[in-house]
C-alpha positions in Angstrom: 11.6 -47.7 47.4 12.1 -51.2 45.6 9.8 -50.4 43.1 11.0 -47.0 42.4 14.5 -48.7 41.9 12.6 -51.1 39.6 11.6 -49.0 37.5 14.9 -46.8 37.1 16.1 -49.9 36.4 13.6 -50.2 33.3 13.8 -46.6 31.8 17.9 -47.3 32.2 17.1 -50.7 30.2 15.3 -48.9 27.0 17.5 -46.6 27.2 20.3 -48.8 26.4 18.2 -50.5 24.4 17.0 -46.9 22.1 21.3 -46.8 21.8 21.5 -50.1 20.8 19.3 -49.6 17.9 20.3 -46.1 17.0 23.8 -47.5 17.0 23.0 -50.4 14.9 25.4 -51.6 11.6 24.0 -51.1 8.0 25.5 -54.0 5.5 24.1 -55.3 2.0 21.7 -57.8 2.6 20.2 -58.9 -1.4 21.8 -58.5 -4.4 19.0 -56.5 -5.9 19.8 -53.5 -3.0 22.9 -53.0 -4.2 23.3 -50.9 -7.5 24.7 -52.8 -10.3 28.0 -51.9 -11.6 29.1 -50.0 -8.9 32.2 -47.8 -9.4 33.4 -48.2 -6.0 32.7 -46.3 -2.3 33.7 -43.1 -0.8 33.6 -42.4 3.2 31.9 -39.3 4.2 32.0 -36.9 6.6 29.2 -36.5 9.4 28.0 -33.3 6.9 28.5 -32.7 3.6 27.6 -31.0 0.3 26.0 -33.0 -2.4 26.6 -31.0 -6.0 24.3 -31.4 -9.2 27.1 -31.4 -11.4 31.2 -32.1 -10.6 31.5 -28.6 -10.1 31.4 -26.4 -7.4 29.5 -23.4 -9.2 27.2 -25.9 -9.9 23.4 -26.2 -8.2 23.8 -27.2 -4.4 21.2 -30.2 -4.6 21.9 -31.2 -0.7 23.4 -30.2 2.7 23.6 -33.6 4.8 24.0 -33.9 8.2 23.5 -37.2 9.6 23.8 -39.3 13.1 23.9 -43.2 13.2 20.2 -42.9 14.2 19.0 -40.3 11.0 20.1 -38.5 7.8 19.0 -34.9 7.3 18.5 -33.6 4.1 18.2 -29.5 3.1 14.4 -29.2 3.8 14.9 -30.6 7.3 13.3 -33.8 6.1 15.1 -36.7 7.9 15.3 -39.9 6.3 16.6 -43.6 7.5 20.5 -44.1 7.1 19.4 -47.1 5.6 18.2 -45.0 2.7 21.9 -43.3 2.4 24.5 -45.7 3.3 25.7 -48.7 1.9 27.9 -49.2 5.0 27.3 -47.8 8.1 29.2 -49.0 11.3 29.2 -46.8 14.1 31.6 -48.9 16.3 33.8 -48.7 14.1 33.4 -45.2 12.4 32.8 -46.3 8.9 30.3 -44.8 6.8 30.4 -45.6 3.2 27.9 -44.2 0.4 27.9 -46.3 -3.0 29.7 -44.3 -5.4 28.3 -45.2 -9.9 30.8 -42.4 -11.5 33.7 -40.3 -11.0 34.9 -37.1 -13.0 38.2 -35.3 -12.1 38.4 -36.5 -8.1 34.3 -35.9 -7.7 32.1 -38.9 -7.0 28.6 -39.3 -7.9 26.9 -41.4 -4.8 23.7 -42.6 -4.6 22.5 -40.8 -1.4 18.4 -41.1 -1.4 18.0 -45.6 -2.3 14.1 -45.0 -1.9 14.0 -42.6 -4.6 17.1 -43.4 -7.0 18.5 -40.1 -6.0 22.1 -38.7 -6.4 24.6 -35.9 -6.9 28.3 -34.8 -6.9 30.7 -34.9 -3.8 33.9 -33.5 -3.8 35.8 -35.3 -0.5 38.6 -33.7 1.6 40.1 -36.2 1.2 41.3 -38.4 -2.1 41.7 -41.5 -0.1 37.8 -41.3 1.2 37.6 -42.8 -2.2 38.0 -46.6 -2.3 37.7 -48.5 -6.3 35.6 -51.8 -5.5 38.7 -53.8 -6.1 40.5 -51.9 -3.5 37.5 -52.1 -1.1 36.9 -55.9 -1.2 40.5 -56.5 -1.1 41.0 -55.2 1.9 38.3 -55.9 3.9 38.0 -59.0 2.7 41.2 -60.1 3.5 41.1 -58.1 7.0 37.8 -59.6 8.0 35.9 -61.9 5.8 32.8 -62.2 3.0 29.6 -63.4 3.1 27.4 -64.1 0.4 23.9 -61.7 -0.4 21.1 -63.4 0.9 19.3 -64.2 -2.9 22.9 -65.3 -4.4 21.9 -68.3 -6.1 23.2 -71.9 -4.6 24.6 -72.7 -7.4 27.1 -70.0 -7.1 28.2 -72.3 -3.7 31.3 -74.1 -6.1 34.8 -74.0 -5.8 36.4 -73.6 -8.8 40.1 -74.6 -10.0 40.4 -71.4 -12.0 38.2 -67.9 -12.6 36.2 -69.3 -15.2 32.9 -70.8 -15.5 34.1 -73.9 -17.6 37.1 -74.6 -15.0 36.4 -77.5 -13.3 34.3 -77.7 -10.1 36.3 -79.0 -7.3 34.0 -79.3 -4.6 30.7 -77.1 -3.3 29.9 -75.8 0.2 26.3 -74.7 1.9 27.0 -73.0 5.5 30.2 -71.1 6.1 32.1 -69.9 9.1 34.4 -68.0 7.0 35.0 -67.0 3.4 38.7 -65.6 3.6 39.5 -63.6 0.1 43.3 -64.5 -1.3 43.1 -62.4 -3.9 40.6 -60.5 -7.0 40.5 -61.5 -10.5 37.9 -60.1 -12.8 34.8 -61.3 -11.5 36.4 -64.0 -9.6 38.1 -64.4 -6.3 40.0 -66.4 -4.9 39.2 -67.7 -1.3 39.7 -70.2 1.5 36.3 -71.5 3.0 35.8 -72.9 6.3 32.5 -74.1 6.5 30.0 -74.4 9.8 31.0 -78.0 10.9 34.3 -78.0 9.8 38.1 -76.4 10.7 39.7 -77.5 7.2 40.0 -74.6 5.3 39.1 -75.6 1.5 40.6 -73.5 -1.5 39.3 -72.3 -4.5 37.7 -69.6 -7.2 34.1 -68.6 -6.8 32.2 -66.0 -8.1 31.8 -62.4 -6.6 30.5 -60.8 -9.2 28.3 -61.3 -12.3 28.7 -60.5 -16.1 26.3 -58.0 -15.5 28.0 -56.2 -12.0 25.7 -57.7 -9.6 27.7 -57.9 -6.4 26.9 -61.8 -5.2 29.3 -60.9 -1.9 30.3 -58.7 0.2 33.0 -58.1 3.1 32.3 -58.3 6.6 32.7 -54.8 8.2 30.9 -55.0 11.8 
């Protein structure tokens, strides 16, 4: 009998476990996974139409359906949500596709990362539709940013304005918490608290590049 319970106990363990993992967040990791110049990010619904034009008479290119644990594209092919999402937090019921154009309240996302795929969406919804300002506003100021794992040290500087020749008022390695204030340009204003530390330090750094690479991004899980 004590074995049996042993292992009911396991199979309830991987179960929980399989959960776990099929539950798990999706966030930006490098700069280079993230598509340069990106127009913003629209939420989607758990199925939706993906359009080879903004227009509805237009060819269908995909039906999706997807689960936190698979996407499934037209052919029944299923693909990792990795592959679709730039943001995917189940716990918290966000799933966000990178979105590079817009014509007329349709949105081009990039739904297929592996193979540089995309297509049209039209959303129910207008306000599915977030500009990146918008976006890292306010998450950013609801939750936090981190930086992209291959962000360059040097981009570690408080600045005393959003400029590169402003003067550099002090830099920072590990943080706790990057707290945005506010957006400007390719700058943003923040208060850092780093690891060892509770003295919030304030400041300009970068967020952006000259040439749209995304060096942070807000904390969503």
């Amino acid at each position: 009998m004590k074995r049996i319970r042993i292992v009911a106990l396991l199979f309830l363990l991987v179960a929980v476990l399989a959960c776990d993992i099929a539950a798990a967040s999706i966030m930006p990791t490098y700069t280079s996974t993230v598509p340069k110049n990106v127009y913003g990010f629209l939420q989607v619904e758990k199925s939706f139409n993906i359009y080879e034009k903004p227009d509805v008479n237009s060819a269908l290119t995909e039906s999706i359906k997807w689960t936190p644990a698979e996407v499934e594209l037209n052919n029944k092919t299923k693909i990792d949500p990795a592959e679709t999402f730039a943001v995917l937090v189940p716990v918290s019921n966000y799933a966000f596709c990178y979105v590079l154009d817009e014509d007329n309240g349709w949105y081009q996302i990039l739904y297929d990362k592996e193979h540089n795929k995309t297509g049209w969406v039209k959303p129910k919804k207008k306000e599915d539709f977030w500009t990146l300002k918008d976006f890292y506003t306010y998450f950013g100021k609801e939750n936090s940013l981190y930086y992209l794992r291959d962000a360059g040290k040097k981009l570690r500087t408080l600045k005393s304005a959003p400029a590169d020749d402003a003067q550099s008022l002090q830099g920072f390695n590990i943080t706790r918490n990057i707290k945005l204030i506010l957006i400007k340009g390719n700058w943003a204003l923040v208060s850092i608290v780093e690891l060892e530390s509770s003295v919030p330090k304030t400041g300009y750094i970068k967020w952006r590049g000259n040439d749209g690479s995304l060096y942070l991004f807000p904390k969503m899980d």
